[in-house]
C-alpha positions as a LaTeX table, in Angstrom:
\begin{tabular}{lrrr}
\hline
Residue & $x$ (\AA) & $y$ (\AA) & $z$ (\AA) \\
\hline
Unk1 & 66.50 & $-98.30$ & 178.44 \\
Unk2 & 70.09 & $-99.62$ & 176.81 \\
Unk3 & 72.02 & $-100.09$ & 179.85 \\
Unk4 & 75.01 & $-98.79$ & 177.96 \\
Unk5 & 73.08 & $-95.63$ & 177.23 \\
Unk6 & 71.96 & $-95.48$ & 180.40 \\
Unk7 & 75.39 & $-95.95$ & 182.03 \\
Unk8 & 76.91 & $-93.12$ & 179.41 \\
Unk9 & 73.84 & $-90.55$ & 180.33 \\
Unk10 & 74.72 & $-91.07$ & 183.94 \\
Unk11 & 78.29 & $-90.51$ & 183.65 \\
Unk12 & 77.98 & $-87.53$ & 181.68 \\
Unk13 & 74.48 & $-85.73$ & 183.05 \\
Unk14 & 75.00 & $-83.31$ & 186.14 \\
Unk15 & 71.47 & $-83.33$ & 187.98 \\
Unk16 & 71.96 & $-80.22$ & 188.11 \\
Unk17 & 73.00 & $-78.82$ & 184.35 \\
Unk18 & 71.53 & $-77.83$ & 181.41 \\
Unk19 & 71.03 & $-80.14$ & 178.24 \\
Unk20 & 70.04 & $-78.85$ & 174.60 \\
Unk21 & 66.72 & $-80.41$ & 173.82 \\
Unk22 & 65.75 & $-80.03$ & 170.07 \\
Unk23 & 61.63 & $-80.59$ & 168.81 \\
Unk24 & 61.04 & $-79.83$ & 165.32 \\
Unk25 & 58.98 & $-76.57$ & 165.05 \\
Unk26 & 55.79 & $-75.71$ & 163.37 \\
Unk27 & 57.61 & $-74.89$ & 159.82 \\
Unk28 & 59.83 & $-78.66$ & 159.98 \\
Unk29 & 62.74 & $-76.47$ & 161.51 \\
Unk30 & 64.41 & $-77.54$ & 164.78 \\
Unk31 & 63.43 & $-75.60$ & 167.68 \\
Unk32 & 66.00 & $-76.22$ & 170.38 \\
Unk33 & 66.76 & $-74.77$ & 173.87 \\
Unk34 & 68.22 & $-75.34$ & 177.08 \\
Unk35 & 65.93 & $-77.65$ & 179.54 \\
Unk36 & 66.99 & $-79.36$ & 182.86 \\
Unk37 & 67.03 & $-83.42$ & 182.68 \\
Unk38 & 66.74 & $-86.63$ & 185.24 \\
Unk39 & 67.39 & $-90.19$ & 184.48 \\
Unk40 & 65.71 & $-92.78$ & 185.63 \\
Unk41 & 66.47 & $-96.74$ & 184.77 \\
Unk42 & 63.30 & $-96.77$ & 182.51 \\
Unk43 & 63.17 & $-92.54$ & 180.78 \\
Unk44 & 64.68 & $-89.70$ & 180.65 \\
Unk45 & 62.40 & $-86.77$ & 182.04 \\
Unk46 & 62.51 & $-82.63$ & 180.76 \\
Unk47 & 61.71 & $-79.97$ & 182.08 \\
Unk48 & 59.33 & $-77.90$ & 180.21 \\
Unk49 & 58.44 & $-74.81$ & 180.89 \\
Unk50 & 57.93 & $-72.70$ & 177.31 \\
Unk51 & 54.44 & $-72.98$ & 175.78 \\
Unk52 & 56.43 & $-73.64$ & 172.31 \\
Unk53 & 58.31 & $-76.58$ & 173.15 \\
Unk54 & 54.99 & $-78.27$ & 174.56 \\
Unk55 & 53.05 & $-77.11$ & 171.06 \\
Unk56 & 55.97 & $-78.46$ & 168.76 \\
Unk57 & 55.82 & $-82.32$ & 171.24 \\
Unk58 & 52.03 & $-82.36$ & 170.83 \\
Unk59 & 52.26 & $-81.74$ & 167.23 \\
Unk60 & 55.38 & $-84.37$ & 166.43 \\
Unk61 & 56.75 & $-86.08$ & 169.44 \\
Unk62 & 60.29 & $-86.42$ & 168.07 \\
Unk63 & 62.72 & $-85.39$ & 169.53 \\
Unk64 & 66.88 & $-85.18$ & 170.21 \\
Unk65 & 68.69 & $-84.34$ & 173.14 \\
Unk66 & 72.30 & $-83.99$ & 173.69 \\
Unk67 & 74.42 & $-83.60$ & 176.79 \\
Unk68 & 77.71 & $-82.59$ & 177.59 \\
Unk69 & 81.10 & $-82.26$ & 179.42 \\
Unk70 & 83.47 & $-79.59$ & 178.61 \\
Unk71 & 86.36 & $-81.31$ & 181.43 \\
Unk72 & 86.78 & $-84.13$ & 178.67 \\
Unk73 & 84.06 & $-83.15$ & 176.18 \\
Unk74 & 82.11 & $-86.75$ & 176.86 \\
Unk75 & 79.08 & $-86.18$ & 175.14 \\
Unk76 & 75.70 & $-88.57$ & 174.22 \\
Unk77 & 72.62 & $-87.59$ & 172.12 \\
Unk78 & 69.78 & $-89.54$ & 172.12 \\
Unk79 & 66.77 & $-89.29$ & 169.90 \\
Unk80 & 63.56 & $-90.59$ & 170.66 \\
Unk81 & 60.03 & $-89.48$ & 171.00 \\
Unk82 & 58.34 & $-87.69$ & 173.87 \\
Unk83 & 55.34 & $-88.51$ & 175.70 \\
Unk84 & 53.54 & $-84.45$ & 177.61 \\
Unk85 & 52.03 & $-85.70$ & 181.17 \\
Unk86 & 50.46 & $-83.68$ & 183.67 \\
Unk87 & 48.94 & $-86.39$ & 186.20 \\
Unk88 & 49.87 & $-87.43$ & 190.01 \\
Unk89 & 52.49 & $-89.75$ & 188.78 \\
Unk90 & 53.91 & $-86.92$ & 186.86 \\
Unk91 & 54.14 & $-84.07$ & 189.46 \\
Unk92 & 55.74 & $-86.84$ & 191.82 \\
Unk93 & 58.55 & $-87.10$ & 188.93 \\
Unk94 & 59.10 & $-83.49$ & 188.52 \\
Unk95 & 59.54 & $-82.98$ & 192.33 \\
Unk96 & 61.91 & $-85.64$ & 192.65 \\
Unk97 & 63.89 & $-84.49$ & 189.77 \\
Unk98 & 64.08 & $-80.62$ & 191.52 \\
Unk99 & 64.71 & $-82.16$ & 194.83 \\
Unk100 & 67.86 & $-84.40$ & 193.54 \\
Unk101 & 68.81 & $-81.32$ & 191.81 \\
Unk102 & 68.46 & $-78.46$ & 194.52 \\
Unk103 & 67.39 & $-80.48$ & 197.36 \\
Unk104 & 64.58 & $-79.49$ & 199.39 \\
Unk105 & 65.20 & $-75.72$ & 199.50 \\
Unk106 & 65.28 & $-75.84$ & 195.90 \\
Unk107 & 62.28 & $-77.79$ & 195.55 \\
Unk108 & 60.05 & $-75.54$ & 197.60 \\
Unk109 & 61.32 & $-72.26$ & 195.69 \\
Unk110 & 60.70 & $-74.48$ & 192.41 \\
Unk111 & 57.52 & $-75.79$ & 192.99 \\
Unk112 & 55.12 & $-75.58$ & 190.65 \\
Unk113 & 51.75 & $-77.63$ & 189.65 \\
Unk114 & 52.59 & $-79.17$ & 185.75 \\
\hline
\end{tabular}
């Protein structure tokens, strides 16, 4: 990843906030909703819970997500394309996002098999 995007989504992402993920929908319209988000050096990762949001990525992976601070409205959007994945290497990633998020209470009461 841009190490200047990377440095801008970590000064502005709470590991624990919301950002406004946007897929385009069946009909070419966006389809965009509130998702939780963790960086990493090499991707950003989502998480996806509505059966919609999953349908609109398998049918056309691109996507845009934007981020915000209301203190000093910093803000970043990044577009891209997304990549679904439900393996071992996955599930690690969405436990370490929960747990850097809620910590290990919040993991267990989170926990859920992708």
């Amino acid at each position: 990843m841009n190490p200047e995007l990377l440095q801008a989504l970590r000064r502005v992402h709470a590991a624990d906030g919301w950002v406004s993920l946007g897929t385009v929908g069946k009909g070419g319209w966006p389809h965009v909703t509130p998702v939780m988000m963790g960086v990493r050096d090499d991707c950003l990762l989502f998480s996806l819970t509505g059966k919609q949001k999953k349908r609109n990525i398998e049918r056309d992976p691109r996507v845009c997500v934007s981020l915000s601070r209301s203190i000093d409205l910093a803000h970043v959007i990044v577009w891209g394309e997304m990549q679904l994945r439900h393996d071992a290497e996955a599930q690690g990633l969405w436990d370490d996002l929960i747990s850097g998020a809620f910590g290990a209470e919040g993991l267990a009461a989170r926990r859920r098999i992708l």
